[in-house]
Biopython code that builds the backbone (N, CA, C, O; Angstrom):
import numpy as np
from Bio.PDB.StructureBuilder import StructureBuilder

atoms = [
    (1, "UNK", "N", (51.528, 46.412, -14.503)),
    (1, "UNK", "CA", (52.128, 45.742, -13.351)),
    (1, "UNK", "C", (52.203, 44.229, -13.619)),
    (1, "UNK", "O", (51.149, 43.649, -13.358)),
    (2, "UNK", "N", (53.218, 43.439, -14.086)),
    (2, "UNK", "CA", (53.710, 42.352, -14.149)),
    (2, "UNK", "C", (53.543, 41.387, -12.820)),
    (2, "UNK", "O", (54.251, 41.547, -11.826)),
    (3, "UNK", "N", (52.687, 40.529, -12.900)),
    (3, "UNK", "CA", (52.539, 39.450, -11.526)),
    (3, "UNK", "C", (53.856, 38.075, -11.710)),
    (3, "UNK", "O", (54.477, 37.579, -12.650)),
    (4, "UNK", "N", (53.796, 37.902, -10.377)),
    (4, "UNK", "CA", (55.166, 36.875, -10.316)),
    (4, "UNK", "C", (54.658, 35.528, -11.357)),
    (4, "UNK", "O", (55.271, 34.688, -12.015)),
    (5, "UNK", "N", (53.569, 35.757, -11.170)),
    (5, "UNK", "CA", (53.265, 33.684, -11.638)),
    (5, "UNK", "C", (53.444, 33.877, -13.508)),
    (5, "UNK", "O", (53.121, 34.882, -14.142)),
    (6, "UNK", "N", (53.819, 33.078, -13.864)),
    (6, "UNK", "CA", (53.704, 33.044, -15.119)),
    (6, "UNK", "C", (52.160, 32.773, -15.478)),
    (6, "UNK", "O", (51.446, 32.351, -14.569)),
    (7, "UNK", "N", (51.470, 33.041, -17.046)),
    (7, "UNK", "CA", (50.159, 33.156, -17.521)),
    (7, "UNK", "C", (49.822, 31.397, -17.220)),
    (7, "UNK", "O", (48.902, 31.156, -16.438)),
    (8, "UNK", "N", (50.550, 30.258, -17.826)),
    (8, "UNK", "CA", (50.143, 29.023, -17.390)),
    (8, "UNK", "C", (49.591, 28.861, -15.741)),
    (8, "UNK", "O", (48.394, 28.810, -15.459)),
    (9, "UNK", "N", (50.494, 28.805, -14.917)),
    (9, "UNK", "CA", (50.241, 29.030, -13.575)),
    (9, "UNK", "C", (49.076, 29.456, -13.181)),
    (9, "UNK", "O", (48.349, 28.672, -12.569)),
    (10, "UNK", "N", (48.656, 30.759, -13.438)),
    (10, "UNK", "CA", (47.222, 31.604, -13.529)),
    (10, "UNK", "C", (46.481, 30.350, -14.248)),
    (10, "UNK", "O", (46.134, 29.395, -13.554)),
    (11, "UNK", "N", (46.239, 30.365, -15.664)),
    (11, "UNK", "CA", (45.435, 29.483, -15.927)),
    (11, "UNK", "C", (44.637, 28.528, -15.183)),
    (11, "UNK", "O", (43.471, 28.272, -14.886)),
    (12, "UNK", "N", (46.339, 27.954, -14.958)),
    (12, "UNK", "CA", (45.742, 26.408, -14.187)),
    (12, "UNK", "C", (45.286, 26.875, -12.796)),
    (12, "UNK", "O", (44.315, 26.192, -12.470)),
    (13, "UNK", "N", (45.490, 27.446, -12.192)),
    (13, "UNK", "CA", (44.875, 28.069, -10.948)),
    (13, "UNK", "C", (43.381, 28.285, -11.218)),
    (13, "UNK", "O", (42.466, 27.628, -10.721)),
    (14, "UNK", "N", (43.275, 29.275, -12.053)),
    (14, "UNK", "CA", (42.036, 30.040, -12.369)),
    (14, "UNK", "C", (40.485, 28.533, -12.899)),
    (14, "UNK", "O", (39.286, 28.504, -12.625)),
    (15, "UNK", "N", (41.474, 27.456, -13.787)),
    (15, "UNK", "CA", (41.233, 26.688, -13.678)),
    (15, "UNK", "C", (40.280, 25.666, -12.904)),
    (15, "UNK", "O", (39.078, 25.432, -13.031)),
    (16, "UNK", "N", (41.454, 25.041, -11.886)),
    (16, "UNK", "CA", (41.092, 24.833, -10.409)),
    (16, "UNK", "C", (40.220, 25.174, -9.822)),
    (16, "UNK", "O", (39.222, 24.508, -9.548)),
    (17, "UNK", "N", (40.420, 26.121, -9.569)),
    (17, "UNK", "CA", (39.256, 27.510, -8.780)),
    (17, "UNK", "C", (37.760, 27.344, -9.597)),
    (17, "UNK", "O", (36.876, 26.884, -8.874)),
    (18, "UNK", "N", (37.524, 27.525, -10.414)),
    (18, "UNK", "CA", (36.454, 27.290, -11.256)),
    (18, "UNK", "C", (35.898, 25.764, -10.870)),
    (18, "UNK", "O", (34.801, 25.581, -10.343)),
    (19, "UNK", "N", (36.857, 24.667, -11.227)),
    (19, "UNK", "CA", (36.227, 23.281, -11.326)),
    (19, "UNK", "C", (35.779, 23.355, -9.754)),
    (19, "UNK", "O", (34.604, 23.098, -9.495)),
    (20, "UNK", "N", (36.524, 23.639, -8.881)),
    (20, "UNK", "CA", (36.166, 23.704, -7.412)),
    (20, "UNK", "C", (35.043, 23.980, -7.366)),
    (20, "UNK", "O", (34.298, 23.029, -7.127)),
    (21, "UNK", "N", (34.234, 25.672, -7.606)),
    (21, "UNK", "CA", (33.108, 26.057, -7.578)),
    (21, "UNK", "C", (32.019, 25.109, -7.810)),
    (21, "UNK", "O", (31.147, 24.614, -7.096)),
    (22, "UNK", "N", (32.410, 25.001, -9.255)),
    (22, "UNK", "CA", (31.308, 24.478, -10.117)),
    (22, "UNK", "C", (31.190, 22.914, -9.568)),
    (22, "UNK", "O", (30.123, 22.371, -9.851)),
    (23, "UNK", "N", (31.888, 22.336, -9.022)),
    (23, "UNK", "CA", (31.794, 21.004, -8.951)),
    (23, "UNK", "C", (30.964, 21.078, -7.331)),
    (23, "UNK", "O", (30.245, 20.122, -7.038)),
    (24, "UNK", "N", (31.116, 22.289, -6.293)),
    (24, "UNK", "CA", (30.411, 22.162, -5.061)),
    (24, "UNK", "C", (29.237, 22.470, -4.901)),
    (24, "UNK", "O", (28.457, 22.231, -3.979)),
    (25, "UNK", "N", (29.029, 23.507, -6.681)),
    (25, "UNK", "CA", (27.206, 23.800, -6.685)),
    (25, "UNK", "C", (26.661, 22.625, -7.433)),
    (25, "UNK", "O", (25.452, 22.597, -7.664)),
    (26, "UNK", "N", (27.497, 21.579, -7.863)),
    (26, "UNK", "CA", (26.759, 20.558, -8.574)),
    (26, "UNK", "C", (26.134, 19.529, -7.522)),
    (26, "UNK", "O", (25.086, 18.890, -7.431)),
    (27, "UNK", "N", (27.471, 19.714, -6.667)),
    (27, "UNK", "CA", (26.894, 18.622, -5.505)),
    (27, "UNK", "C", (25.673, 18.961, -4.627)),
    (27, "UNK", "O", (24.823, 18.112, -4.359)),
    (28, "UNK", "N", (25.605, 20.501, -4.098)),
    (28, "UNK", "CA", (24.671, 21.011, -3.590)),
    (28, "UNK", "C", (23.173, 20.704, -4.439)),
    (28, "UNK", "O", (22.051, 20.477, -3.989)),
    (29, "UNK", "N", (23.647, 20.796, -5.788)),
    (29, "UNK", "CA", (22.305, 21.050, -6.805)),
    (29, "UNK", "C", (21.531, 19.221, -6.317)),
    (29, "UNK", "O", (20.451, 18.835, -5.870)),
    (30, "UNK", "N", (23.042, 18.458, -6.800)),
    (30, "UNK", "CA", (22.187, 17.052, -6.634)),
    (30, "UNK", "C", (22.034, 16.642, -5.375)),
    (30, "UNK", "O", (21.486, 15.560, -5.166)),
    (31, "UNK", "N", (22.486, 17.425, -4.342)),
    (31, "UNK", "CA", (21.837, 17.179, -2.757)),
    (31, "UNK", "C", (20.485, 17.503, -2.626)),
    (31, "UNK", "O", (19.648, 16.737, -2.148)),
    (32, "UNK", "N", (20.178, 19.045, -3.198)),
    (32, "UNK", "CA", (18.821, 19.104, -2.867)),
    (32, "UNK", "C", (17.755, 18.477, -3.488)),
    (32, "UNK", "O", (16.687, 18.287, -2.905)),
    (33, "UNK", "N", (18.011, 18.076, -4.862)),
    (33, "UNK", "CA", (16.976, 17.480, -5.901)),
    (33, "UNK", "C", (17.222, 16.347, -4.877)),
    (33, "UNK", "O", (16.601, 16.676, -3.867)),
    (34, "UNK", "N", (17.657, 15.517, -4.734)),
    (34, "UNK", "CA", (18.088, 13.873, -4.129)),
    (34, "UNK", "C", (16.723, 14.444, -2.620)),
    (34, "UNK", "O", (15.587, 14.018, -2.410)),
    (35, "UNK", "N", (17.226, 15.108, -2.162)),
    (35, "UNK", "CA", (16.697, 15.042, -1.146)),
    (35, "UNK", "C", (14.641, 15.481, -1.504)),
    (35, "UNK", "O", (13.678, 14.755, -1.260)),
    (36, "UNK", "N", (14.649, 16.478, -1.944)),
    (36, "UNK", "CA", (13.061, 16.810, -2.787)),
    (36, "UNK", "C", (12.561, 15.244, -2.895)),
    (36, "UNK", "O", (11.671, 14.721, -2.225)),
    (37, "UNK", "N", (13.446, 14.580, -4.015)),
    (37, "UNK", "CA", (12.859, 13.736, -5.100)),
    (37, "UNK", "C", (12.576, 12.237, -3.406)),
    (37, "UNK", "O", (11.689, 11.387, -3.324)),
    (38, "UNK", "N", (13.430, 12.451, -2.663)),
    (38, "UNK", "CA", (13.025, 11.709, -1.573)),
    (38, "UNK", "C", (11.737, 11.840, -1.103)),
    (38, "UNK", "O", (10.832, 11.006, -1.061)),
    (39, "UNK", "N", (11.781, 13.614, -0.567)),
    (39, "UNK", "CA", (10.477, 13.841, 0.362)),
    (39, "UNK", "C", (8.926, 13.289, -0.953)),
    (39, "UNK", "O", (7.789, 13.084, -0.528)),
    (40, "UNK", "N", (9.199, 13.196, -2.047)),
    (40, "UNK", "CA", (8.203, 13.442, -3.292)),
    (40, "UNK", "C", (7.773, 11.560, -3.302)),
    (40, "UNK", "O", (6.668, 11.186, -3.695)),
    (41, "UNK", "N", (8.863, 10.557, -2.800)),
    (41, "UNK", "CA", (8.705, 9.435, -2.987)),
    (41, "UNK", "C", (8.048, 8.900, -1.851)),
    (41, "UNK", "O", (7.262, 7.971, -2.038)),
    (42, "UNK", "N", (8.259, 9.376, -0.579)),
    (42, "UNK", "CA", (7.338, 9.152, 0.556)),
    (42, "UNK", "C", (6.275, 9.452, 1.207)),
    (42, "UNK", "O", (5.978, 8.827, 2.224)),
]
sb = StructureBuilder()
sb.init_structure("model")
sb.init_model(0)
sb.init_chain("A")
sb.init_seg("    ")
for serial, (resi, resn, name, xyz) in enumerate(atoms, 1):
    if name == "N":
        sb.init_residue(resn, " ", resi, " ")
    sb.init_atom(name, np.array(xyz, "f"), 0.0, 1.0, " ", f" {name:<3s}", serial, name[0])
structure = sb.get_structure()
């Protein structure tokens, strides 16, 4: 079954989608350390 988008399209989507993820568990990751490394300094 042939999809409308061409394989680039996908890519760069699939892409996207990925950096999205990965970039909102990075922020989460350095929210909670930030916040730890706070409670650890006071």
């Amino acid at each position: 079954m042939r999809t409308k988008f061409p394989d680039k399209v996908l890519r760069i989507m699939h892409f996207y989608i990925y950096n999205a993820l990965f970039s909102r568990s990075l922020i989460l990751f350095f929210n909670n350390s930030r916040s730890h490394y706070l409670c650890l300094l006071s």
